[in-house]
N, C-alpha and C positions, 0 to 999 in steps of 0.2 A: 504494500500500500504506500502512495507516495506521500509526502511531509504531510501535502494537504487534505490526506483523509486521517491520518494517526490520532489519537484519541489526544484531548487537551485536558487538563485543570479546567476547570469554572470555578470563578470567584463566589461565593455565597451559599458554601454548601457545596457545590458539584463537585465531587473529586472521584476521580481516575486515575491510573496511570499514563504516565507521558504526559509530554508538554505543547502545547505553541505557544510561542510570548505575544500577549497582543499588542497588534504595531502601535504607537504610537498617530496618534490625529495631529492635522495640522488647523493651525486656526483658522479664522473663520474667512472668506474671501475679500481680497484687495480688488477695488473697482479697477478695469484696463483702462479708462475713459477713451476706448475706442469704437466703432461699430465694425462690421464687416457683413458683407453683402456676400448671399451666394445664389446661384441659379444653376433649375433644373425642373425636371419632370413634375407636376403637377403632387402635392399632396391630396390621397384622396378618403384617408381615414387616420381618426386622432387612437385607436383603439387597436392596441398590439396583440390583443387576444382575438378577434374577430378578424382582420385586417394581417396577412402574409407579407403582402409588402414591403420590399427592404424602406421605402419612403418612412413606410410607418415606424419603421422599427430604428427609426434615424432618429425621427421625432419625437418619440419614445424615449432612445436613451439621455435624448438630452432633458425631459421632465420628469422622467421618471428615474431611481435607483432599483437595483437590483441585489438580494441577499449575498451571493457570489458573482462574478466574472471572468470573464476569462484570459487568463493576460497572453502576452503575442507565443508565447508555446502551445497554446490552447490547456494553461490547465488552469481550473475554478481556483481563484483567489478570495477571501473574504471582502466584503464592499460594506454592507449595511451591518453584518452580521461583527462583534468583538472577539467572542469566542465562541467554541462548539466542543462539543464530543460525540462518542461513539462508545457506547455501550461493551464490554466484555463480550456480550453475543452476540455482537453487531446488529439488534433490532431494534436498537433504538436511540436515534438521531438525538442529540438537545444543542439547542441553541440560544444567543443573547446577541442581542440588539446592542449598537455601538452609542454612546453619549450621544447629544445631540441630533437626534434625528427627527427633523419638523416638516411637515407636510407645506407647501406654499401659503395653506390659510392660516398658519402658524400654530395648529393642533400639533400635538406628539405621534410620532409615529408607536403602532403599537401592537403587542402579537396581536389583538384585537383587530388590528387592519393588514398583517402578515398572512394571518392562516386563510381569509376569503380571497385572499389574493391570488396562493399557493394552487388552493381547489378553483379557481374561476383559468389559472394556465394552466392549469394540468389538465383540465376538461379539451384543450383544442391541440398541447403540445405534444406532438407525435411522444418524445421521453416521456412527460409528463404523462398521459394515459398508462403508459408503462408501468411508469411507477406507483403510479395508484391501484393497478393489479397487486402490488407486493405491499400495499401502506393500510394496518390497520386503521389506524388514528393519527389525527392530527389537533392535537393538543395544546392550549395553552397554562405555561405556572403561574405567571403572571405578566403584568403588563411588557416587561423586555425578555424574557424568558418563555419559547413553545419547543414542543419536540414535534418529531417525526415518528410513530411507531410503525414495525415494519411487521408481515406478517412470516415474512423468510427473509432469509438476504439476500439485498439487491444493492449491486457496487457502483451504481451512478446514479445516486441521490444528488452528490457536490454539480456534478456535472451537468444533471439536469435542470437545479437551481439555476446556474450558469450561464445557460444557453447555449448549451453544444448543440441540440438539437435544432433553433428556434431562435428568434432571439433573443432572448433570457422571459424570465419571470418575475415583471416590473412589478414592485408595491404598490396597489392603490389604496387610496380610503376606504374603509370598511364599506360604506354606502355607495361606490364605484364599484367593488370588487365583489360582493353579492347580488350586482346585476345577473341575469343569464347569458353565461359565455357566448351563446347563438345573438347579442343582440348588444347592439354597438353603444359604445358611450363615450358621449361628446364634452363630458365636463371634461377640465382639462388640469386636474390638482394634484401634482406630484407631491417629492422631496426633494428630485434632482438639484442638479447644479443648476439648471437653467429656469427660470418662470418662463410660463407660454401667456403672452400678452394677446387677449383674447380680445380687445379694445382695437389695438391700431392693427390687427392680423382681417387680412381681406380675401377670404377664398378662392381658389383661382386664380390668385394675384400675387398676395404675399404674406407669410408667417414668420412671426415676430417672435422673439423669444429674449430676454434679459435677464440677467447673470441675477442668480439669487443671494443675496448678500448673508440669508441665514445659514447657506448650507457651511460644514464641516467637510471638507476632504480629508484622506486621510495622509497619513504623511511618506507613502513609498510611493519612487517614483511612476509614473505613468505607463504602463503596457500593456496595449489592445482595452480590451474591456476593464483591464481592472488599474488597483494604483491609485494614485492623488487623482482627482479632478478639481483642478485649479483652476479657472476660469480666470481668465485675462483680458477679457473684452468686454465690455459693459452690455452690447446688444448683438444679436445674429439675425440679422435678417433672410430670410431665402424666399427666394422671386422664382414663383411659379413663369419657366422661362424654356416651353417645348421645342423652339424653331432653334436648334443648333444654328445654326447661320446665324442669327438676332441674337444667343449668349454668346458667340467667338466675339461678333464687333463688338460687343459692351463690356467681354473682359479686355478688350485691347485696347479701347478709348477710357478704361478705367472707370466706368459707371457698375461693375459688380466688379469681386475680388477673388473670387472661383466658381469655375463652374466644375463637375464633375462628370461629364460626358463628352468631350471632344469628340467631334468625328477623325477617325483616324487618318483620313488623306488631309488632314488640316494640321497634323502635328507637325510634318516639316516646316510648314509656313509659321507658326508659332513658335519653335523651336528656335528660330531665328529673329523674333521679338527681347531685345534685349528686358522689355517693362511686364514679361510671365514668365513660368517656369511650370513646367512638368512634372509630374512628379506619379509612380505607380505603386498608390497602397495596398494593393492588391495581387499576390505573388501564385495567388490559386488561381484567379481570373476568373471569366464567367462560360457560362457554356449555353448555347442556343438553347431550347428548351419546346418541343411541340407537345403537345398536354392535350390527350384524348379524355373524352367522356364516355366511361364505360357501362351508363344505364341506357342507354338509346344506339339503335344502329345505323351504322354500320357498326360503329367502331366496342359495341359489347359483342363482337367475336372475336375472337380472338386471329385468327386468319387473318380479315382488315385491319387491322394492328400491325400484324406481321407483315401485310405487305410493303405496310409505307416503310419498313425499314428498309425493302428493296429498292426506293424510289428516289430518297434520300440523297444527294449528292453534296458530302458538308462542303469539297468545296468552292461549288457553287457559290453557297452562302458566305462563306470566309472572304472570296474574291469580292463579291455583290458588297458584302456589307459592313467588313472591315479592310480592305482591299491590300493595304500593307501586309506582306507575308512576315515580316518581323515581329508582327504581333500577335498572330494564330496559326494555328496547328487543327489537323483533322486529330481525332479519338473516338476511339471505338468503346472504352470502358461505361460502364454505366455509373459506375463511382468518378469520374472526372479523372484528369491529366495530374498528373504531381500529387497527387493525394495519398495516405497512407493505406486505401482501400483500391487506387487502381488495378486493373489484372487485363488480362486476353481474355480467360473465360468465352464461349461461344460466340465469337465475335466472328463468322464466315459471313456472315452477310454483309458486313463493313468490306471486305475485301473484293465483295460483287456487284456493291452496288456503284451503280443504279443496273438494275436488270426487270425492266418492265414486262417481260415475258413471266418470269415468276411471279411480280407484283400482279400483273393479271389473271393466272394463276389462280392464285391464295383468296382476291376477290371473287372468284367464281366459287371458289372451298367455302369461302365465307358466306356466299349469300346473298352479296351486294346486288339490291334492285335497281338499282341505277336511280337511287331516291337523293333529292340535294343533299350535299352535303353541309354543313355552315361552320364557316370559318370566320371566327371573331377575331377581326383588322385592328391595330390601336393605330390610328393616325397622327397622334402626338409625341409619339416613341418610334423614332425612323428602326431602329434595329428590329423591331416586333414587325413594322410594318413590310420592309422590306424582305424580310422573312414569310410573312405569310404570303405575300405574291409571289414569292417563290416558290410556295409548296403546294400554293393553287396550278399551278402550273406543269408543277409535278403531277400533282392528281389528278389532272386533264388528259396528261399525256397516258396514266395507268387506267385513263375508262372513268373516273372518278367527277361525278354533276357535283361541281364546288359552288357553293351560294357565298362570295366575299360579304362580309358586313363591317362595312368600315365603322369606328365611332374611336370617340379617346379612348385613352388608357381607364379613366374612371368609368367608363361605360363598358369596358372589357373586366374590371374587378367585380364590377355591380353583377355582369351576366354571368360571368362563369358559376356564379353560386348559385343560381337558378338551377334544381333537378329536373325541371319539366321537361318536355320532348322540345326537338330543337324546331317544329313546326306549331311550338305551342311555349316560345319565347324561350327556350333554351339553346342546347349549342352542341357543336360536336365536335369542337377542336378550336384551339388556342396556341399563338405564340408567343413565347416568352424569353425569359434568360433565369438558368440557375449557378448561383456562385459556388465556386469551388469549394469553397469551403463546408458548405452545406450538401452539395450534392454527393461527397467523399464520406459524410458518417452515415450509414444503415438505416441511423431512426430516426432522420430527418422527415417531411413530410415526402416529397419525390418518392421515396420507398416505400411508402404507408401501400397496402393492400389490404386494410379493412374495411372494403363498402363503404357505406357511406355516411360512415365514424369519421370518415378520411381527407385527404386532400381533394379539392376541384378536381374533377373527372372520376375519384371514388374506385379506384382500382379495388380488386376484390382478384386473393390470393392464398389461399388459407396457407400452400407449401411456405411464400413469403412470409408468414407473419412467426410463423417455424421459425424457420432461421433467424428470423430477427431477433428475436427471443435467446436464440443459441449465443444469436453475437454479445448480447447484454453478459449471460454467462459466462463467455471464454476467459480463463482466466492467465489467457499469456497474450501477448502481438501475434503472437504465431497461431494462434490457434483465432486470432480473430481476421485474420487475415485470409485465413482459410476458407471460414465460415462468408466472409465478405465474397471469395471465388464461386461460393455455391451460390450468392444470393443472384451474383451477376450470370452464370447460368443460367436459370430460373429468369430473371427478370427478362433477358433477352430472348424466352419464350413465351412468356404472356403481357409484354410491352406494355410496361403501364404508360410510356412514352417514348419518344427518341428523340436523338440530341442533333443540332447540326454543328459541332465543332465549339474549339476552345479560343479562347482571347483573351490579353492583357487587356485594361483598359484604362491607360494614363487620366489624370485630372490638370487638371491647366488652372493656375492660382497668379496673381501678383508677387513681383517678386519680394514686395516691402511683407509678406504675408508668410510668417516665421514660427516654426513647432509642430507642425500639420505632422502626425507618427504615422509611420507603414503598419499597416493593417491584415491581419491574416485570416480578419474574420470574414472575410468576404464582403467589406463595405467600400463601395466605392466614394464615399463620404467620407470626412476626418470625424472623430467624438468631438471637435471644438472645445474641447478645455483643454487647458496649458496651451495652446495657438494665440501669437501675438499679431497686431500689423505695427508693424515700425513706423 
């Protein structure tokens, strides 16, 4: 077990054997009196439990905290949390909340608004379900003080506090956090470093957020998700800002100070701006992403699934849509490129495709009555867009009646959730992107094949949810790796999706704009604390 699970001392009564020493806090934060502007994709949900969204999950950490984090190794560091342990039997988690910790309306944070918090993520977080299969109770002793009881052991409790899976499991007010998971909420009251200024913030337009002068960072230095969050800038503003062309000129005339999406034939031309700078927090990169709906057909057979992997050409898409070959690469893994879960695993159809004579094929195995298909277009996300004309195209060329339905990105998050048939306001495929870093662990959503417990499109695999299971158990690299071999077998025969290729994806910042940390969580965004502008 690593430092960060070993069993602690608790002050007040708790004792065990073994130690962690609790770090040390740092005081309370110094104004930057600067602002900084950034622009990007539309935010289209304030709610990290109902909303996947990396947007959300941006917006999120910046008003929300979380019990653990992950710092840039990927492993849970304490955040909210002082101390913990780990029971002699290992079933039973205890934990204590760190000084100072005040919600924005200046209430105390408290297990009281921890434990609805806990159960309202675990209810949607692919780990989080997990781990409520193995969690008798969840308990509070008092006001900074709850446990975890387990009902057997299960070894990534930290982890999934964390957000290895997902992007963590933010604290809300009791009265936030006992909403129903299925059902979104719009108040906006963290503990975070950041206040979300709910006043001068204009939807569609611009989201305001100011440095909260009550929060306590703690006092180690900053990495990925975990660490001090010291905020240095008085305001952050982000400018709902879709047309890449309209965010390049306004970071270059210096009316915003990063954007985070560059098109990538625009990087030479930038690169040679001496007033930006480049910069890639992101080492996993992202990976295409087509997302089938497997309650409605064609695509709940499995055949139509299979064929489009025949159809597939990544890269097409790599050429079309990132077009510098120094920034992508084709893969065939279903755990992503550079990750600790890629493999070969059943990967022959990546070395065939495109082969439309099988793809039509598998359509006639399948079933396919030559009924539209509907493919949900985001118009406001050139990379989703230009992907899915690409794969309409594809599926034209396999026999495949494609019905494009162009709309924003917010009109593609809205439908996808829809279960209804796709000729009754629903959908039968989606393009997207999955980051590396999430599509490389097993219990992320992309892997989920529980019906429709599950992610959008609601894959359903009962062999998959096996292994999944097996993965949580393994108790070496090696044996989880293994287990990772068999899922990607499996998965590359009942397709819960297919990928069109991998990508770096630089950010373009001002150069007076100083501390931005590389990121391994897969955020093409910076956490914006400790980032100064000069």
């Amino acid at each position: 077990m690593s430092n960060l699970t070993r069993r602690s001392i608790m002050q007040g009564g708790l004792a065990l054997a073994g130690t962690i020493a609790a770090p040390q806090l740092a005081l309370g934060q110094n104004g930057g009196g600067r602002t900084i502007t950034a622009g990007g994709v539309d935010l289209t949900s304030y709610d990290p439990v109902v909303s996947t969204s990396l947007l959300t999950t941006y917006h999120a950490a910046k008003v929300y905290d979380t019990l653990f984090g992950l710092d840039l190794q990927q492993r849970p560091q304490p955040q909210m949390v002082s101390k913990y342990e780990l029971s002699d039997d290992k079933l039973t988690w205890t934990f204590e909340l760190r000084d100072g910790l005040k919600f924005h309306d200046g209430a105390a944070v408290t297990s009281a608004d921890v434990i609805p918090s806990i159960r309202r993520w675990a209810a949607r977080s692919p780990l989080g379900q997990l781990m409520m299969t193995h969690v008798k109770d969840i308990s509070a002793r008092d006001t900074k003080i709850f446990s975890i009881q387990l009902k057997e052991r299960f070894g990534l409790v930290l982890e999934g506090l964390a957000g290895s899976s997902d992007g963590g499991c933010f604290i809300m007010r009791k009265k936030e956090a006992e909403t129903d998971p299925a059902q979104k909420i719009d108040a906006v009251i963290g503990s975070g470093p950041f206040k979300f200024n709910l006043t001068e913030t204009k939807p569609g337009a611009k989201y305001v957020y100011d440095r909260n002068p009550d929060y306590v960072p703690r006092k180690e230095p900053p990495s990925g998700m975990a660490g001090g969050k010291l905020v240095k800038i008085d305001r952050l503003t982000y400018m709902a800002m879709p047309d890449a062309q309209t965010a390049i000129a306004a970071i270059q005339a210096g009316e915003i100070d990063f954007y985070d999406e560059p098109p990538i034939d625009l990087l030479e031309q930038l690169s040679r701006d001496k007033n930006v700078k480049l910069q890639v927090l992101d080492q996993l990169g992202q990976n295409g992403l087509i997302r089938f709906n497997h309650l409605h057909p064609p695509f709940n057979n499995v055949k139509c699934r299979q064929a489009i992997l025949y159809i597939v050409k990544q890269l097409d898409y790599l050429k079309a849509i990132i077009s510098n070959p120094d920034y992508y690469k084709t893969c065939a893994s279903s755990f992503g490129c550079g990750t600790s879960t890629e493999n070969d695993a059943n990967t022959g159809w990546f070395r065939a495709a495109p082969d439309y004579t099988k793809a039509k094929q598998l359509l006639k195995e399948g079933g396919y009555d030559g009924r539209p298909v509907v493919l949900l277009q985001a118009t406001n996300w050139s990379i989703a867009k230009d992907a899915a004309e690409i794969l309409a195209d594809e599926m034209r060329r396999a026999g495949i009646n494609v019905r494009l339905e162009p709309m924003d990105w917010a009109g593609v998050t809205a439908r996808r959730a829809v279960k209804s048939s796709p000729d009754q306001g629903g959908w039968n495929v989606f393009t997207s992107t999955a980051p590396g870093f999430f599509l490389g662990n097993p219990l992320f959503s992309y892997h989920q094949a529980n019906g429709e417990k599950g992610w959008f499109g609601w894959a359903s695999d009962s062999k998959n949810e096996e292994l999944r299971n097996r993965w949580v158990l393994a108790e070496t690299v090696e044996e989880r790796r293994e287990v990772a071999r068999e899922m990607q077998e499996n998965e590359w025969n009942f397709v819960p999706q297919v990928l069109f290729g991998r990508w770096l994806q630089p950010v373009v910042m001002r150069v007076n704009i100083k501390g931005v940390q590389p990121n391994t969580f897969s955020w093409a965004s910076p956490v914006w604390w400790n980032v100064e502008k000069a």
